[in-house]
N, C-alpha and C positions, 0 to 999 in steps of 0.2 A: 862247427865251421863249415862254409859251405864248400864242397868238391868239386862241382862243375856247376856250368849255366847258370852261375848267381846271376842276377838282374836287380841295379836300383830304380832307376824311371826312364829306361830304357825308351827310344825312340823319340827321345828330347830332339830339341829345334838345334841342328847342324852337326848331330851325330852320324856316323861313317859306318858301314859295314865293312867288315875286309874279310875276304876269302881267298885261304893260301891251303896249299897242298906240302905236308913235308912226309920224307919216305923213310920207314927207320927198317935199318936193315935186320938188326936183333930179334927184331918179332917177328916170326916167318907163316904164321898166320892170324886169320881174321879173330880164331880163339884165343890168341894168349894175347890180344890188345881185349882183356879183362875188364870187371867193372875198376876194382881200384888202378890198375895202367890207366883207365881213362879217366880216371878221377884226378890223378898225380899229374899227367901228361897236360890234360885242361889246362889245370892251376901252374904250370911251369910256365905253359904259353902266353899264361893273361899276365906274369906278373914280368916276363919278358918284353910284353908291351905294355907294362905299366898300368892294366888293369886292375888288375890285384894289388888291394896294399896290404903289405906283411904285416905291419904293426900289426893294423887294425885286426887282421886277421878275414878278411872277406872281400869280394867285389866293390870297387865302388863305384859310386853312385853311377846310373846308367848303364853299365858294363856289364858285359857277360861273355861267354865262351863257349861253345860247342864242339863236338868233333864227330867224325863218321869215317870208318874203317873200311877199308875195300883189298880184297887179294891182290899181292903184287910177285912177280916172280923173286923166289925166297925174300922175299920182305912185306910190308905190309904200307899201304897208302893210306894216311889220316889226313881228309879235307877237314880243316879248323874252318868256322864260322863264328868271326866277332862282333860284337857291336863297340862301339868306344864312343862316349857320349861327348860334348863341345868342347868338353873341357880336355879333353886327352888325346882328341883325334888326331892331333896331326902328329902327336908325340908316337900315337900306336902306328900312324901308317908309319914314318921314318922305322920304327923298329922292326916291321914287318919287312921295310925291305930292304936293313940291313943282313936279317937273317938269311938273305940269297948271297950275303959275301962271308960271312960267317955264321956258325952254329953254334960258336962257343957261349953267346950268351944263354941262348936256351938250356945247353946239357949244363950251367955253373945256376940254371935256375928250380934243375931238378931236385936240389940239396932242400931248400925252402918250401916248396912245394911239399914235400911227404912231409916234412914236420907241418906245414899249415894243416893238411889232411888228416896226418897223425897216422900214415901209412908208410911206415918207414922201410918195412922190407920189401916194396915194389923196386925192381931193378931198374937202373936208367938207361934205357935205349940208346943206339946209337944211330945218329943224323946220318943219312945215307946222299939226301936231295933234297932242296927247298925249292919251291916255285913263287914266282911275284907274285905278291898278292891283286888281287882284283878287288880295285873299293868305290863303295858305293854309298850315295849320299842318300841318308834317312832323313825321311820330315823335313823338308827343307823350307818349308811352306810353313808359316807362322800360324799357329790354330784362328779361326777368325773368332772375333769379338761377338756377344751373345747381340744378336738384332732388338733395340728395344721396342717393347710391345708397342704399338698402334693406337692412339687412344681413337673412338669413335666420335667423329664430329656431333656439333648438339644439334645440329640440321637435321640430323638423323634419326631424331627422338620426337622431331615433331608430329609424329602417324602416331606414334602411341600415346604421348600425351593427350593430342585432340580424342583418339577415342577413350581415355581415362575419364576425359572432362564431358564427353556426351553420355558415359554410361554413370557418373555422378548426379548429370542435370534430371538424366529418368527417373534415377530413382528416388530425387526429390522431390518430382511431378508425382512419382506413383505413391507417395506418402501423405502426401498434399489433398489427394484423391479420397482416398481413405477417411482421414480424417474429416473430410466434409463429407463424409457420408454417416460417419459417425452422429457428428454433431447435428444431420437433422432427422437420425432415428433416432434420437434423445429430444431433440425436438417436439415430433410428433408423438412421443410415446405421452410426455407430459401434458400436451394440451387435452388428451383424449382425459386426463388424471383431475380436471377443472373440475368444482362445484358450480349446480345450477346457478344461475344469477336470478333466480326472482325473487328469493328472497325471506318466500314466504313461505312456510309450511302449506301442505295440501290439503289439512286439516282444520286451516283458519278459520275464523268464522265469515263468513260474507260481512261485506259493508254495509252499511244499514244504509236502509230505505229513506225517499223523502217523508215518508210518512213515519219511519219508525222515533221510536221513543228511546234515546240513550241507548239503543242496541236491544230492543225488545226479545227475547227469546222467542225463536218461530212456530214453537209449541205453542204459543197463549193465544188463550179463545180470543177469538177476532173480536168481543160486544159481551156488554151482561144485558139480560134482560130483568125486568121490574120482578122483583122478590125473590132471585139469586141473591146466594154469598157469593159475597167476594173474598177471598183469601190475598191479603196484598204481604209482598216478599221482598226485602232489600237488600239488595246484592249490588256486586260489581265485580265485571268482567275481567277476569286477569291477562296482565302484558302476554302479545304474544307476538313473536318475528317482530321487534324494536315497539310495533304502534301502543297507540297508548289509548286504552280501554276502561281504563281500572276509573271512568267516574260513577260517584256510587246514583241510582236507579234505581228506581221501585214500577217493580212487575206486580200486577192484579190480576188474578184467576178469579172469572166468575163461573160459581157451581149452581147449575141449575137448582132450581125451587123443588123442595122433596128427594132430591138425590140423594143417596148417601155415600158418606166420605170413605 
């Protein structure tokens, strides 16, 4: 159970503070207003103003209570400091400032008190003086609503789009680039790759002469003379680079007269 300065959600919208001075004469110093005197005396005061509920056994909601001791000639002064949240406020102030015509509710509230605490053998003071209380108004100003965010106009996005869109256009020029460069070192690599066009092997035989005979071998004696052999040879030239050679031809070697073979 709580003993003093409970708080529910203290400083809610049209909650009150009140500060009241009461002097008890029984206590003759700042030491024998104890921790439990100040625990019991608290919870007497809150439930005098209806901050405390007994059932429940604690503060409610918004509420709380404090106090502070100070030397007084043979007696002792406890400044109380409440809060009483919207609900209760004007019920605590009315009882605060009943208490400057009577004290009887407080000292019939000390009975409750120790049993809420559970401090039954703190002794109950005697009311000497109460003072008006002084009250004041908490939070009175409604918390403001969250500002919604801002969205950015699309006016504003036009700078970065256009350079999204010019640094797109480059770099499909600079691929563009590329690629035809590729494709005419591929170009030129192939044409250099070409076979000769003539056609013809380098080893062909020459085309025959107006004079020659069906492709005469350029070896053959030019002439026989009278009483040479003649050795005659029939052949035909074979295909060579497409043309067509292969008609058959008889080649004549004339061997001198007396030579031998």
């Amino acid at each position: 159970m709580p003993t003093s300065g409970g708080t529910g959600s203290g400083g809610a919208v049209g909650a009150v503070q009140l500060r009241q001075e009461i002097t008890f004469s029984s206590v003759s110093t700042v030491a024998d207003y104890t921790v439990d005197m100040k625990a019991v005396t608290e919870v007497a005061y809150a439930i005098t103003l209806r901050l405390y509920d007994v059932a429940a056994g604690g503060y409610r909601a918004g509420c709380s209570v404090d106090s502070t001791a100070t030397a007084a000639r043979r007696a002792v002064k406890v400044v109380f400091t409440a809060v009483a949240s919207a609900t209760v406020a004007a019920t605590a102030s009315a009882a605060a400032t009943q208490l400057t015509v009577t004290t009887s509710a407080l000292t019939s509230s000390y009975a409750a008190a120790k049993l809420a605490t559970g401090k039954t053998s703190v002794s109950t003071p005697t009311v000497m003086a109460v003072s008006a209380p002084a009250t004041t108004t908490v939070n009175t100003q409604p918390t403001p609503a969250p500002t919604a965010a801002t969205s950015t106009p699309d006016g504003d996005d036009d700078g970065t789009d256009d350079g999204m869109l010019i640094i797109i256009i480059a770099c499909g020029l600079g691929v563009a680039c590329v690629a035809a460069a590729l494709v005419a070192a591929l170009m030129l690599a192939c044409s250099s790759c070409k076979p000769s066009q003539s056609g013809k092997s380098s080893n062909e035989l020459p085309s025959k002469g107006a004079g020659d005979e069906h492709g005469r071998s350029s070896n053959e004696l030019p002439s026989k003379a009278p009483g040479d052999v003649v050795v005659t040879m029939n052949h035909e030239q074979p295909n060579k680079g497409g043309a067509q050679y292969g008609v058959p031809h008889r080649s004549e070697l004339a061997w001198p007269h007396g030579a031998r073979m």
